[in-house]
N, C-alpha and C positions, 0 to 999 in steps of 0.2 A: 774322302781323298786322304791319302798321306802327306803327313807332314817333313817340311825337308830339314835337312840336320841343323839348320841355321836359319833362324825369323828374322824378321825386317823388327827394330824396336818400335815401339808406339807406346810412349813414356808420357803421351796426353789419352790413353784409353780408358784409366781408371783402374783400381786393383783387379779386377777380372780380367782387362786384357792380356794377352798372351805375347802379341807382337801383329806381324802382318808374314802372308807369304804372298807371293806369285802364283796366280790361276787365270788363264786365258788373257793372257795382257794388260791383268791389270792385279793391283794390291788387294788382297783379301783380310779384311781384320779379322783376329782369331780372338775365344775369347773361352774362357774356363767355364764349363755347367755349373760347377761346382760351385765356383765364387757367386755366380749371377744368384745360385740359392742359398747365399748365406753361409753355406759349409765350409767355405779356404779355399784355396787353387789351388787344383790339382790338374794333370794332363797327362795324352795318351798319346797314342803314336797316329794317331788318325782321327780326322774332323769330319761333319757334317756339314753340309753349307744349306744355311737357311735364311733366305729370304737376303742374301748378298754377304752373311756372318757368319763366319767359319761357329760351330760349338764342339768344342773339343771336350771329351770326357775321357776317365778311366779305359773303360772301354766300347767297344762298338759293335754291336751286332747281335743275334742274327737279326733278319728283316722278319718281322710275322705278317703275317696275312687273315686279319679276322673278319668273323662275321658281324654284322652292326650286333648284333642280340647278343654279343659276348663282350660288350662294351657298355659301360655305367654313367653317367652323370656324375661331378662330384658334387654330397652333399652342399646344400645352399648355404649353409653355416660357415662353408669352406673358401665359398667364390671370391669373397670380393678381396682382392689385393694379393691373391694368389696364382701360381706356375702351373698349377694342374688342370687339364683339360678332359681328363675322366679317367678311369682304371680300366684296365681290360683283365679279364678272369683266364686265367688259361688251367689246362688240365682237368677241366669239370669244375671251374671254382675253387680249388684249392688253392693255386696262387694269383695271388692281386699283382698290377701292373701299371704303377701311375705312368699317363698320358702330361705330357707337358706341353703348353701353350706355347708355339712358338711367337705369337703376338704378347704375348706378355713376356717373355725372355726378353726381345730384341726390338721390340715394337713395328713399326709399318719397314723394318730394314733400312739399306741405306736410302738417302742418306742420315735420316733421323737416326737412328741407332739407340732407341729411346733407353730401354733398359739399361742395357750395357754400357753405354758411353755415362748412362746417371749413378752406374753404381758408386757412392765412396765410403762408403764402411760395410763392413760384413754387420748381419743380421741373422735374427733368431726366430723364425716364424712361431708366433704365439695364438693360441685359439682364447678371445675373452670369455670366461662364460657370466651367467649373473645368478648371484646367491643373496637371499636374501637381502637386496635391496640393493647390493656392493658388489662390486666386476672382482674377478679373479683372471686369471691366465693361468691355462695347460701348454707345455709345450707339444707344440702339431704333429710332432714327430712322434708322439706315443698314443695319437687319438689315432682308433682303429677306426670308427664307423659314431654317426651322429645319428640315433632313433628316437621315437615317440617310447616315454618310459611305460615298462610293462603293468597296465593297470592292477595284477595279484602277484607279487612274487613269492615263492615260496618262501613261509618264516622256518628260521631257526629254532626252537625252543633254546634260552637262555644265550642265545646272542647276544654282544656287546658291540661298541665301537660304533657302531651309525652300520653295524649290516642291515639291510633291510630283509635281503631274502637272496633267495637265487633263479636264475630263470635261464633257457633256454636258449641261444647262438647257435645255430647250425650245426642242433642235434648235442651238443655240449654245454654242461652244466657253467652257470656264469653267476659267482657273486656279484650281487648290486650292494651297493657303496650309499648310504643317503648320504653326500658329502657335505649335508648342511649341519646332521648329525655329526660328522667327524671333526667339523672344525669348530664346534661349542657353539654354531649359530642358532638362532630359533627354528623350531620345526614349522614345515612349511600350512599352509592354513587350508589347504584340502583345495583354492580354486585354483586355476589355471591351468596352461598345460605345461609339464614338467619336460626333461629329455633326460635321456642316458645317451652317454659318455662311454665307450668301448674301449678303455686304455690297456695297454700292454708296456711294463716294461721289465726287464731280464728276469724274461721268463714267464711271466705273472700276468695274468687279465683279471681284469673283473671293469664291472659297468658302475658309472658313477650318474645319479642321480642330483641333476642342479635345474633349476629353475628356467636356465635359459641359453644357448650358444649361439652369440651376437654377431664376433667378426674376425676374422683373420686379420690379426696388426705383425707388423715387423719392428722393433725394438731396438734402436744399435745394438752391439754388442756392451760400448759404454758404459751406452745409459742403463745397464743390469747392474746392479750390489747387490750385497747380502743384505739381507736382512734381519731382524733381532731374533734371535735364539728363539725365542718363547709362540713366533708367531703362528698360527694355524697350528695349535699342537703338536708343533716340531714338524707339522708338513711344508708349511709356506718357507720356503730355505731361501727366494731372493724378491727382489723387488724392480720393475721397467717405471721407468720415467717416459712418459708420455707428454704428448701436447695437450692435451685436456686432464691428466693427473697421475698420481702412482698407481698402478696394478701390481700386485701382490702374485708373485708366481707360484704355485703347488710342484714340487717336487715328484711325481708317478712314482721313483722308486720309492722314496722315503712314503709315501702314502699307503703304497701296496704293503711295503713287507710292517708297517705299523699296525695298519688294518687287518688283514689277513693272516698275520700272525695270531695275534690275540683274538679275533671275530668269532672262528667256531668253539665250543667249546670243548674240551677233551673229554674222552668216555672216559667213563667212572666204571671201575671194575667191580663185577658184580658180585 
């Protein structure tokens, strides 16, 4: 539906609220996509009504129409305390399409209004993972894909930095990362099972090797600082204050272009 030039205020809805309009006689509370995921508020010229809650976004449309078999699950590492209700592939798999939980946006509708009426501060969705013994935090927004780690990856001859090797993504070459190696932790002791980490940022993938991806947490924005210069070998750049303790956040860019830079080594001219 469109929205009219002028909203009803609603100064108790929470920073995500928008206001209220008029639809079928009665108040419709509107409410930013954007805030309810932590991003800022932002708004478009036109809402969706879900479950009695207007969601207004940037923009709207088209409508698709998919087959069940061109729709995914979201990893399990991902579920718990998060907006995503699965990805859908379009194009043959070349572009991903996150699905959002309307129950988790807005909860059971009115008059509960759980999410949105709860929001009050913007947040930063963090993926914990666990290394060597100790939680870290990737920010979710640069984890492409959570898999079982590649049992042979291919080695480098005279690699450095924690490459371990490179392996295979859909038919493209993907350095792995031992991220236990890059932050001067101990090498891991050969049992369990490990995962990679499919991060992308400007520009740059490669697969990070950790021990383990625990849970989707949200952070205030607050409760983030910096952190000391020196931490994670200039990877770890901040730190969340949790209710059970500090997590230590990894930087993607600063990791990739540290890593990847220096990891292959240059031909030597013959």
């Amino acid at each position: 539906m469109a929205l009219p030039a002028a909203l009803v205020p609603a100064p108790e809805g929470g920073p995500a609220a928008l206001g209220a309009m008029p639809w079928r006689g009665r108040d419709v509370p509107l409410f930013s996509v954007s805030a309810l995921l932590g991003r800022g508020r932002t708004a478009g010229p036109r809402a969706v009504l879900v479950r009695g809650v207007g969601l207004v976004a940037e923009r709207i449309g088209p409508v698709l129409r998919l087959p069940a078999a061109a729709i995914d699950p979201v990893p399990r590492a991902l579920r718990r305390g998060g907006a995503a209700a699965g990805f859908a592939r379009l194009d043959g798999g070349r572009t991903l399409v996150c699905i959002l939980s309307a129950r988790a946006l807005v909860g059971e509708g009115e008059p509960g209004l759980a999410r949105a009426a709860s929001v009050s501060a913007p947040t930063e969705p963090v993926l914990a993972i666990d290394l060597a013994g100790a939680r870290y935090g990737l920010p979710a927004g640069a984890v492409r894909a959570v898999m079982p780690a590649p049992e042979d990856p291919v080695r480098v001859p005279g690699a450095t930095d924690g490459l371990a090797g490179f392996t295979t993504l859909r038919g493209a070459a993907l350095p792995v990362l031992d991220l236990r190696r890059r932050l001067g932790l101990p090498p891991a002791d050969g049992t369990g099972r490990r995962r990679l980490l499919v991060i992308e940022s400007n520009g740059a993938r490669a697969g990070l090797l950790v021990d383990g991806a625990t849970r989707l947490v949200r952070p205030e924005a607050g409760a983030i600082r910096a952190a000391r210069p020196a931490a994670g070998n200039g990877t770890v750049t901040r730190v969340a204050g949790l209710a059970d303790g500090i997590l230590p956040l990894i930087d993607p860019a600063a990791l990739l272009a540290r890593s990847l830079r220096r990891a292959v080594p240059a031909e030597r001219p013959a």
